[in-house]
C-alpha positions in Angstrom: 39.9 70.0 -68.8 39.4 67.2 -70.9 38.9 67.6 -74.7 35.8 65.3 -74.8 34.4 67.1 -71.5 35.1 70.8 -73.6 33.2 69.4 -76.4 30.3 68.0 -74.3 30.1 71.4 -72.5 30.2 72.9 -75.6 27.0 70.9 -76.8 25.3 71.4 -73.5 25.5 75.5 -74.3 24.2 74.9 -77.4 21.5 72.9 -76.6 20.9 75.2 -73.9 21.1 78.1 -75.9 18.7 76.5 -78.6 16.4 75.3 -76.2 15.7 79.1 -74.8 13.8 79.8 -77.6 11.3 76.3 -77.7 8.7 76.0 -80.0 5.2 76.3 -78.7 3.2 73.6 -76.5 1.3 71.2 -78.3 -2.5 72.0 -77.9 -4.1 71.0 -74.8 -4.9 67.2 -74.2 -7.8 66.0 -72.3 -6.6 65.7 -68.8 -7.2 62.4 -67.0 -10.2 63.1 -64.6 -12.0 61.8 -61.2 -10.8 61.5 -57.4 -7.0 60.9 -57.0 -8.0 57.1 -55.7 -9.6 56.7 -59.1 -6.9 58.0 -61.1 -3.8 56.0 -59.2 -6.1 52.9 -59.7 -6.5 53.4 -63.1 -2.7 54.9 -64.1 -0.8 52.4 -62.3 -1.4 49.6 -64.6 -0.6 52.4 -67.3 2.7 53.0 -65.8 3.9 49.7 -65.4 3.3 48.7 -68.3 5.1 52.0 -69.5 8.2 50.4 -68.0 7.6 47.3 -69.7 7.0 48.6 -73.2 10.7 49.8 -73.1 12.2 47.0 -71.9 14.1 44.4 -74.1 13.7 42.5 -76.1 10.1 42.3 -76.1 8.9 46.0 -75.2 6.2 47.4 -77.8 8.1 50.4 -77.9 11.9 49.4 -77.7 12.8 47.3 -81.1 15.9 45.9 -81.2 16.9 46.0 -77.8 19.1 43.3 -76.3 17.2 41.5 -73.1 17.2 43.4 -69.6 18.0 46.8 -71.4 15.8 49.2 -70.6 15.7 52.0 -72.9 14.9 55.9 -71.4 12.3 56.5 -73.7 11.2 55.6 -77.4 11.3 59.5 -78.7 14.7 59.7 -81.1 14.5 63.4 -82.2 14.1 65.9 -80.0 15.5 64.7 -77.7 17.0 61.7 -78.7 16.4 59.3 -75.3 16.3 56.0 -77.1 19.8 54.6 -75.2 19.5 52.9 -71.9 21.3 54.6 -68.8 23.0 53.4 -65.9 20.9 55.5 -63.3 17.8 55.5 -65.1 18.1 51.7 -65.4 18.9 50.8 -61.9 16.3 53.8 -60.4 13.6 51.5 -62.5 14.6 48.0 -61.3 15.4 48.8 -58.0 11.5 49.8 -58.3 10.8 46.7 -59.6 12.6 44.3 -57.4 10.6 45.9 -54.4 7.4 45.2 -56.9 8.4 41.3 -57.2 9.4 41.3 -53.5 5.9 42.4 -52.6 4.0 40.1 -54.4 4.3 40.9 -58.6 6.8 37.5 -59.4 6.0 37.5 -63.2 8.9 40.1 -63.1 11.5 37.7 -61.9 12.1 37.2 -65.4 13.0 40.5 -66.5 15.0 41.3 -63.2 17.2 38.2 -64.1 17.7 39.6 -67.4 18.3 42.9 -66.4 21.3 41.5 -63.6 22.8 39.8 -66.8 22.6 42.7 -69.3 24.6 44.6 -66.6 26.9 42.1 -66.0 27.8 42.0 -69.8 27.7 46.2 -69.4 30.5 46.1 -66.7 33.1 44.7 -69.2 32.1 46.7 -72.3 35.3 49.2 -73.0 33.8 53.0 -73.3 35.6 56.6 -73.3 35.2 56.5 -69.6 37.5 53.4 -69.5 36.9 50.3 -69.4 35.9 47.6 -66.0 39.0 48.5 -63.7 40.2 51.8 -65.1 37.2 53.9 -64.5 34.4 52.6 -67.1 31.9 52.0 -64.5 31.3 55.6 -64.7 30.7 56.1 -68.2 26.6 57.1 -68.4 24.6 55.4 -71.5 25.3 52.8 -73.7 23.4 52.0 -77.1 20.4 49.2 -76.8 22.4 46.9 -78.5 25.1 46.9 -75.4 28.0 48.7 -77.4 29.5 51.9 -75.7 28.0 55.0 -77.0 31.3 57.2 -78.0 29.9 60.4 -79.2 30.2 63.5 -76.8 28.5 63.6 -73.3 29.0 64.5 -69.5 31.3 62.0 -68.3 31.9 60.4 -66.1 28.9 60.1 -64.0 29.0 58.1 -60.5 25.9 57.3 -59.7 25.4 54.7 -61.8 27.5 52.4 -59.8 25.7 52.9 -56.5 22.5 52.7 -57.9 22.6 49.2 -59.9 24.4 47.8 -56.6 21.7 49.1 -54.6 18.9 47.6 -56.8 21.3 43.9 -57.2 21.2 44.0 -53.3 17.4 44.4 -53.0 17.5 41.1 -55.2 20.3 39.2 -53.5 18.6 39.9 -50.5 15.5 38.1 -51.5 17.5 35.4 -52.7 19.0 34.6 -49.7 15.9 35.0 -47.9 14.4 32.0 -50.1 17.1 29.8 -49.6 19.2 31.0 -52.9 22.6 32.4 -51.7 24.7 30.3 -54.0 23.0 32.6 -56.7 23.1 35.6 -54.7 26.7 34.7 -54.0 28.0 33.3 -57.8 25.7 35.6 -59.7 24.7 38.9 -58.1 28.0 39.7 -55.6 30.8 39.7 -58.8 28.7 42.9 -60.2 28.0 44.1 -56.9 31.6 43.9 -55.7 32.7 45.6 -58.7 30.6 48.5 -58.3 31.3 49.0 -54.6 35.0 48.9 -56.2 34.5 51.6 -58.2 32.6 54.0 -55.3 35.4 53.4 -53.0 38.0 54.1 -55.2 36.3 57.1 -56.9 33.8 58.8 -54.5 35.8 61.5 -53.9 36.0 62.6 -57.6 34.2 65.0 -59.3 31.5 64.1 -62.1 28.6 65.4 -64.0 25.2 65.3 -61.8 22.2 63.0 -62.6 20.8 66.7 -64.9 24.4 65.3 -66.7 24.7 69.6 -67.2 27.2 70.1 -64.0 30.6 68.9 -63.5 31.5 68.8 -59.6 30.3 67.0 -56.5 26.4 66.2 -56.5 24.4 65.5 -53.5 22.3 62.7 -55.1 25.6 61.1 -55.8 27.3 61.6 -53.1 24.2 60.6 -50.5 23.1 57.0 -52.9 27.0 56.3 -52.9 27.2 55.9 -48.9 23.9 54.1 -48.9 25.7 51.4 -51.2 28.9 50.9 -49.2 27.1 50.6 -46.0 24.2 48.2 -47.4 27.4 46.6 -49.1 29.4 45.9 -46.2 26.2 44.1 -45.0 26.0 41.7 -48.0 29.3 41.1 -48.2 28.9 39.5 -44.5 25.9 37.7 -45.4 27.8 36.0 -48.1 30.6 34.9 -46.4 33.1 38.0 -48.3 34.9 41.2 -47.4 34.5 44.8 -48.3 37.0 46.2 -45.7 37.0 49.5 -48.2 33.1 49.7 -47.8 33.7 49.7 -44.0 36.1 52.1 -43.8 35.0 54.8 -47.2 31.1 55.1 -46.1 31.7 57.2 -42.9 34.2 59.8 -45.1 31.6 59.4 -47.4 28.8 60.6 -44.9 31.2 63.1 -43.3 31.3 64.4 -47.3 27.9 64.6 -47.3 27.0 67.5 -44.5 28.7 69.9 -46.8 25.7 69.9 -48.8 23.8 71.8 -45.9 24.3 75.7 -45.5 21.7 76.0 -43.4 18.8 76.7 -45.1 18.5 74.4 -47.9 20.7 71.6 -49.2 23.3 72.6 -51.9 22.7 70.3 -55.1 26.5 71.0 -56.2 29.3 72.1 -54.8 32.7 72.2 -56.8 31.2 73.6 -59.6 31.0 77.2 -61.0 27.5 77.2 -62.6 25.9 80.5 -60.9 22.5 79.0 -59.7 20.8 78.9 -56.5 21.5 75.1 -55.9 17.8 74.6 -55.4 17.4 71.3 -56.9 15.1 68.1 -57.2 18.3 66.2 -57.1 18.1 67.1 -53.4 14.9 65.6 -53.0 15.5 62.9 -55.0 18.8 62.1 -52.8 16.9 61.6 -49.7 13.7 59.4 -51.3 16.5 57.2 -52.7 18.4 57.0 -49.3 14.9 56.6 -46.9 14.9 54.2 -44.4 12.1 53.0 -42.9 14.2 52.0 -39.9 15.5 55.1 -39.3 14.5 57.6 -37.0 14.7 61.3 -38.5 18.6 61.7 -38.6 19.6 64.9 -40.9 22.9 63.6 -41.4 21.5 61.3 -43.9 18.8 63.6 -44.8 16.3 61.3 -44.1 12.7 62.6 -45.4 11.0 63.3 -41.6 14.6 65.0 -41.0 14.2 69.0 -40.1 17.0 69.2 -42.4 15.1 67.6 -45.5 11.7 69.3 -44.6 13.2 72.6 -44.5 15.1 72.1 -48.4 11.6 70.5 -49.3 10.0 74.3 -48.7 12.9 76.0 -49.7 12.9 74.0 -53.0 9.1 73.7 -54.0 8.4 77.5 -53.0 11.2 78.2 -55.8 8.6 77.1 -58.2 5.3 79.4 -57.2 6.2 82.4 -58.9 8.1 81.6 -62.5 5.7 78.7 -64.1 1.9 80.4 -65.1 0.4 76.7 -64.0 1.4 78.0 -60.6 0.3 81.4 -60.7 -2.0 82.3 -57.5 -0.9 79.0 -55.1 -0.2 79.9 -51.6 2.6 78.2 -49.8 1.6 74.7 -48.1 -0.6 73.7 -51.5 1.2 71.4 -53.8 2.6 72.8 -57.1 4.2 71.6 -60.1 7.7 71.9 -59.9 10.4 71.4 -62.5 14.2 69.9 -61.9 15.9 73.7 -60.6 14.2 77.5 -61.2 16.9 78.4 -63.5 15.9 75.2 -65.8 15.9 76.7 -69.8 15.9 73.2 -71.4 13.4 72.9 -73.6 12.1 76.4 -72.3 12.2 75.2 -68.0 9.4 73.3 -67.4 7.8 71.1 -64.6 8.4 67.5 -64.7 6.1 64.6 -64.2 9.2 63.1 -61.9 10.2 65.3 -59.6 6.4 66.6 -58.9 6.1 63.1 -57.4 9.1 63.0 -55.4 8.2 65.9 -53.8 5.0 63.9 -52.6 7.0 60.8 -52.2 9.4 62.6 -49.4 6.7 63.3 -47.3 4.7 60.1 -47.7 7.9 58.4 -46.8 8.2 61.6 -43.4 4.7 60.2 -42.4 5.8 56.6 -42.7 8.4 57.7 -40.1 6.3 60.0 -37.9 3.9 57.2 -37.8 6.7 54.1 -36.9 8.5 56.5 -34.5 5.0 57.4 -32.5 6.3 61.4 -32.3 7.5 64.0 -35.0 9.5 67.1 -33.9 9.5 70.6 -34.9 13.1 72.1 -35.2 14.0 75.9 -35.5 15.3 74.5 -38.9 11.8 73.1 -40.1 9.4 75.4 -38.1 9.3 77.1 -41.7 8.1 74.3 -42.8 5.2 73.4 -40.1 4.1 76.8 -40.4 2.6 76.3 -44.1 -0.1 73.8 -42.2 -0.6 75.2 -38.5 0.7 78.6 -38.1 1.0 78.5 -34.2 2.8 75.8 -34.4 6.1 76.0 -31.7 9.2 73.7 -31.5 9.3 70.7 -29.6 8.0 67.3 -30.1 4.6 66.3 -30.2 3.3 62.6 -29.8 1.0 60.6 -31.7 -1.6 61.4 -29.4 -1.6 64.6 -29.0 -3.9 67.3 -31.3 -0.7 69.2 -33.1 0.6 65.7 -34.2 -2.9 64.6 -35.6 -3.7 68.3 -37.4 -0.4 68.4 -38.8 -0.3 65.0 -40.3 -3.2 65.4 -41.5 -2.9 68.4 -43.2 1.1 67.4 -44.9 -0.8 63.6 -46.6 -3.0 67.1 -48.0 -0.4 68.5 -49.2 1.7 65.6 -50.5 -1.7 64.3 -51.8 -1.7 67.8 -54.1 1.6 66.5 -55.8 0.0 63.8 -56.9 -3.3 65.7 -58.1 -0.9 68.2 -60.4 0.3 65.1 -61.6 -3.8 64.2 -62.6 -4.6 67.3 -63.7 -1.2 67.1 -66.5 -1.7 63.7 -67.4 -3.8 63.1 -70.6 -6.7 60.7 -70.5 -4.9 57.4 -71.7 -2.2 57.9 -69.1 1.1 58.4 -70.8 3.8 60.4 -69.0 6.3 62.2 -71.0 9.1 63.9 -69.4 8.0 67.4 -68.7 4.6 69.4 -69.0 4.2 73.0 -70.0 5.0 75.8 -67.7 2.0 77.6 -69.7 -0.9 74.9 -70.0 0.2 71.9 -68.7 0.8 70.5 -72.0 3.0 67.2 -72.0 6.5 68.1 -73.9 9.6 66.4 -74.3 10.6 63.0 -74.9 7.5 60.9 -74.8 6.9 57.6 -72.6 9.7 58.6 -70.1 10.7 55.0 -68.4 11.6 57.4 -65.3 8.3 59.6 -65.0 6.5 56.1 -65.0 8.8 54.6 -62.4 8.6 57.9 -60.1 4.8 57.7 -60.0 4.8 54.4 -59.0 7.3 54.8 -56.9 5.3 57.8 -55.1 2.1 55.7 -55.0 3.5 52.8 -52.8 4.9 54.8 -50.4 1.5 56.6 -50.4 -0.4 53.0 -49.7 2.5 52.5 -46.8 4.5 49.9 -49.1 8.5 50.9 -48.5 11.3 48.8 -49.2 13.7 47.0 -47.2 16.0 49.0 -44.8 19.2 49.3 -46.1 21.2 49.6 -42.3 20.6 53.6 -42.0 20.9 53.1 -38.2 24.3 51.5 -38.2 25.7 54.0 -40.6 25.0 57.2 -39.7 27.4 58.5 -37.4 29.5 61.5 -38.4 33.3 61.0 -38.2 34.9 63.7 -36.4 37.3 64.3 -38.5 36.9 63.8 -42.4 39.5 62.1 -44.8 39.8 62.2 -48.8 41.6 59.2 -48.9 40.1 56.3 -50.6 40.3 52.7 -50.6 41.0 50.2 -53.3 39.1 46.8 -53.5 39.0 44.2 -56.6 37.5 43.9 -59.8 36.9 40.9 -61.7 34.8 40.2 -65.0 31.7 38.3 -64.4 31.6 34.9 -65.4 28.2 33.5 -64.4 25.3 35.6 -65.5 23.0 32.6 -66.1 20.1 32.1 -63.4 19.1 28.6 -62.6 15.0 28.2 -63.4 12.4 27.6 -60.9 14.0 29.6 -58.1 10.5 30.9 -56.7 9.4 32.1 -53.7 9.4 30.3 -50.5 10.7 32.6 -47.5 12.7 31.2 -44.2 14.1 28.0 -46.6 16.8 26.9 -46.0 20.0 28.4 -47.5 22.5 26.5 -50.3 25.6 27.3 -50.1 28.0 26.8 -53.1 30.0 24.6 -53.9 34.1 26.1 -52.9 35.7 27.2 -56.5 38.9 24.2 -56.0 41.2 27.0 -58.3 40.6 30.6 -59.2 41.1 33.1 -61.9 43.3 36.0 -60.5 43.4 38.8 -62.8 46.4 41.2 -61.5 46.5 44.9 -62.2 49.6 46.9 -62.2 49.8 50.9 -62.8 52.6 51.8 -64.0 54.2 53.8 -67.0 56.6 52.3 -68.9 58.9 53.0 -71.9 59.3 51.9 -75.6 60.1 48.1 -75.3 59.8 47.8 -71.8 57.7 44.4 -70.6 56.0 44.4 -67.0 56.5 40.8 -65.6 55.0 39.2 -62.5 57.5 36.6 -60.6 57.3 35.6 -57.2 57.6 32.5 -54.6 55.6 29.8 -56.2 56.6 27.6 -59.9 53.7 29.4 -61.6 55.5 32.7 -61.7 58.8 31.5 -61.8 60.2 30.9 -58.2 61.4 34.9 -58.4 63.1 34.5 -61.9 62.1 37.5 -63.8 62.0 36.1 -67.1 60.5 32.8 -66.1 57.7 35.0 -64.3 54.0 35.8 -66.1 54.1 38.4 -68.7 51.5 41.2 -68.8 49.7 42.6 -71.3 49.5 46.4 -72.4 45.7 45.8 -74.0 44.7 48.4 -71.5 47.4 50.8 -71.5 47.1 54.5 -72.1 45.9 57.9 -71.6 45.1 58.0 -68.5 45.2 54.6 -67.6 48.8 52.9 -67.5 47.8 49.1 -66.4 49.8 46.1 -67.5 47.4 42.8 -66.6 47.5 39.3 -66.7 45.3 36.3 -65.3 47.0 33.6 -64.2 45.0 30.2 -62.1 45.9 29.4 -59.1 44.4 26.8 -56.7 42.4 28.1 -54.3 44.0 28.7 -50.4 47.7 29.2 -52.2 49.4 31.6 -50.3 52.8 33.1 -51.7 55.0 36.6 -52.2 55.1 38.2 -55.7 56.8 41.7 -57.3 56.3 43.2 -60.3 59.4 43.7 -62.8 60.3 45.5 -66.0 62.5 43.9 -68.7 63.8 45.9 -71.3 64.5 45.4 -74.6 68.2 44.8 -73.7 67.0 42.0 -71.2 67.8 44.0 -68.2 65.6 44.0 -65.1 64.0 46.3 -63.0 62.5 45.7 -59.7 59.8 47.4 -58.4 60.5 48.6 -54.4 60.6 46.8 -51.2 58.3 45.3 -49.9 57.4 41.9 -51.1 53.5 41.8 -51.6 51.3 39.0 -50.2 48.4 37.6 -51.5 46.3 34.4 -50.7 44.6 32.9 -53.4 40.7 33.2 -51.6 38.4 30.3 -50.9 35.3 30.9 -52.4 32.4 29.6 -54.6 32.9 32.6 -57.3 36.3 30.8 -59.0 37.5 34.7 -60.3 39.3 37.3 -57.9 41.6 40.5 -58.8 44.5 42.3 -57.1 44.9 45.7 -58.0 48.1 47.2 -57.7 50.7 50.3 -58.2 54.4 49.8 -58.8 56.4 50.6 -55.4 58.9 53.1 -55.7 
């Protein structure tokens, strides 16, 4: 192990350990009060805003924080949220481009801003390394956009698939309006690099979205085939190529079904943590993977799924017996439930967030009961049905029919009942922290959490029957027979153009404007490969700019980024654009003899595109 993941462990106990023993709740505040329709009317504003007032550079509650970064929350002492996170960051704006889409286009601004704080993000170096050698991984960064380098659980791989999902939802809309050149010289260099990273890394393990367990997450494992497939799709629609999206989601997927052991989905696997696995991340997985397409498939866990119904139970039932808010609720009435039952941070309480995923899940089951016309009891979720009509049998039961209508019926109850824990916490003028107590319902934790805001808004348009977008569940959800480790490796390139041309607003079915063709191109090429004192890494090849295959006529890389773990020579050389040619890597030592890499020549032609930036990623051939 690492010694910066021993020492972030080592924190984690600590904080654990300290956090056993909390101090007492903060005496009761006055609860927000009326029907649920009044309080969702009156809190949403609230919790938008929230979002806002943390957002840079103009949020209330976020000084000094560069445009487009969101901070997690303004409290700096206990805990200490005021950094902005990958996840939480593109959880928030993925939110927020479905807002704009539907309607709210004063946020165009902010979304734009946010695209181009990432886009600066992507090349900032950080102990998880820097935009080709694994830094897309790295969790928070200061609001200023400098890497935070103190301790933490790193890497984490979310991130990536989450900001590529929420870019998408954008480009999409762009495209839709007419705007692909921005979609296309704008949004698809950050995208690409992302899906780069998820190809290339899914199979690793990481510390989960809790940023407490090192291993293989479900949440990250389930978002990260959700952005390869929807990234395959884009990369069509703009005239690329992901082939490693095409050929990394299905492993990805067949990953995935070892989260089920047939009860309950496992949060973690590869780990060594001794609890249950009974997890909001599980819920949370399949909310930020639904589909409205989709029919109920429980290979991507969908929310009307037996296989996400049955976890749903499992998961909120954990909660009935250990919080005193709880005490005396039968199963099939809503509860407040916390992140896992063996939670001791900040003495294991419920949170405002994942009390509204569990409504959201089965808001977002009825939206697909409802578009399919049928729902269907399994032996799997007959658990589940049981908590609302207890002579309830398998099989599958129509729209029409009595069963369908008592059941639905009674499950909007129950999801409703989420919600209402989440009135009955809340104080009057709306903020939501991060947790409530397990005692009295007091609010605790950091204050203003951007997430808790963004999860009950989240949960309240899917209760009003506003979803996203489908992301192409239906064409990506068949199990390979036969699962593969291996991954794929795609490019990375620094983005160039992070500036959005004004007045692109809203006018669906235009036409589309395609950009103008890049006549040369930046090709940045990456070589691993370890090398000795006074060794040089050259690139020569076929054509006069790298030396007609004369070693020392050829481009010399650099060693900027060589290292630890991370041996890459680079250079960037410009090439005009359709160039075809052969190339090998060489080593000249300090003598002036040369070293060839293996046989084969490599290939490459220089791509034809409106971008004007590619990269080749390579490993010396032995």
């Amino acid at each position: 192990m690492a010694f910066s993941s021993i020492v972030a462990l080592a924190l984690g106990y600590l904080l654990l350990a300290c956090a056993a023993f909390p101090t007492a709740p903060k005496p009761l505040q006055p609860r927000a009060t009326g029907s649920l329709s009044n309080f969702i009317a009156s809190e949403s504003p609230v919790a938008l805003q929230g979002i806002l007032n943390n957002l840079g550079p103009s949020g209330s509650l976020a000084p000094g924080a560069a445009p487009g970064i969101l901070v997690a929350s303004p409290s700096t002492t206990n805990p200490n949220y005021f950094y902005s996170w990958t996840r939480d960051s593109a959880l928030t704006f993925k939110l927020l481009v479905d807002t704009f889409i539907a309607g709210d286009f004063a946020l165009q601004a902010d979304i734009e801003n946010y695209i181009t704080a990432q886009g600066k993000l992507q090349i900032v170096s950080n102990p998880s390394g820097n935009l080709s050698t694994g830094g897309l991984g790295e969790p928070k960064f200061y609001i200023n956009k400098t890497a935070f380098t103190g301790p933490w659980g790193r890497p984490q791989r979310d991130g990536p698939a989450l900001r590529a999902t929420a870019m998408i939802a954008y480009a999409r809309w762009l495209i839709a309006n007419g705007y692909t050149c921005t979609a296309e010289s704008v949004l698809w260099p950050i995208i690409s690099n992302d899906l780069t990273y998820i190809m290339e890394n899914w199979n690793q393990t990481g510390y989960d979205l809790w940023e407490e367990t090192d291993g293989s997450g479900f949440f990250t494992i389930a978002v990260q085939h959700r952005a390869l497939v929807e990234g395959a799709a884009m990369a069509t629609q703009l005239g690329q190529t992901c082939p490693g999206c095409v050929s990394q989601a299905p492993q990805i997927l067949c990953f995935l079904q070892s989260f089920w052991n047939g009860q309950y989905v496992l949060a973690n696997i590869n780990e060594n943590n001794d609890r249950s696995s009974k997890d909001a991340s599980s819920l949370l997985g399949s909310i930020h993977t639904f589909d409205p397409a989709a029919a109920c498939d429980p290979s991507t866990f969908q929310p009307c799924s037996d296989r996400a119904l049955a976890n749903h139970k499992v998961f909120t039932d954990s909660f009935r017996s250990i919080y005193t808010i709880n005490s005396g609720i039968p199963e099939g009435t809503a509860v407040a439930v916390g992140r896992y039952p063996e939670d001791i941070f900040m003495g294991g309480n419920p949170w405002y967030l994942t009390t509204a995923a569990a409504a959201e899940l089965l808001y977002d089951a009825l939206y697909q009961w409802n578009k399919i016309g049928s729902l269907t009891v399994t032996s799997t979720s007959l658990s589940f049905f049981k908590d609302f009509m207890s002579t309830v049998a398998t099989g599958t039961y129509a729209s029409s029919s009595s069963t369908y209508s008592t059941l639905t019926t009674a499950i909007r109850t129950y999801a409703d009942g989420y919600m209402s824990v989440i009135e009955k916490y809340t104080p009057s003028g709306g903020a939501l922290a991060e947790e409530f107590s397990r005692s009295n319902g007091a609010p605790l934790s950091a204050i203003d959490l951007t997430w808790s805001y963004a999860s009950f808004l989240s949960a309240i348009a899917r209760r009003a029957g506003s979803v996203p977008a489908s992301w192409g569940e239906s064409g990506g959800n068949t199990v390979p027979s036969i699962c593969s480790v291996s991954v794929a490796n795609g490019p990375y390139a620094t983005p160039t153009n992070t500036v959005f041309p004004s007045g692109q607003t809203s006018h669906p079915g235009a036409t589309a404007t395609a950009c103008p063709v890049a006549s040369s191109v930046a090709i940045t090429f990456n070589v691993i490969e370890s090398t000795n004192v006074g060794e040089t890494v050259y690139l020569t090849g076929s054509i006069s700019q790298l030396g007609n295959w004369s070693p020392a006529q050829g481009v010399q890389l650099s060693s900027a980024h060589y290292g630890g773990d991370n041996d890459v020579w680079f250079a960037t050389i410009i090439l005009p654009a359709g160039t075809s040619f052969q190339y090998k890597y060489v080593k000249i030592e300090s003598g002036g003899s040369v070293v060839w890499e293996a046989d084969p020549n490599r290939s490459f032609t220089v791509p034809s595109g409106s971008t004007g930036v590619a990269n080749e990623n390579d490993r010396w051939q032995t």
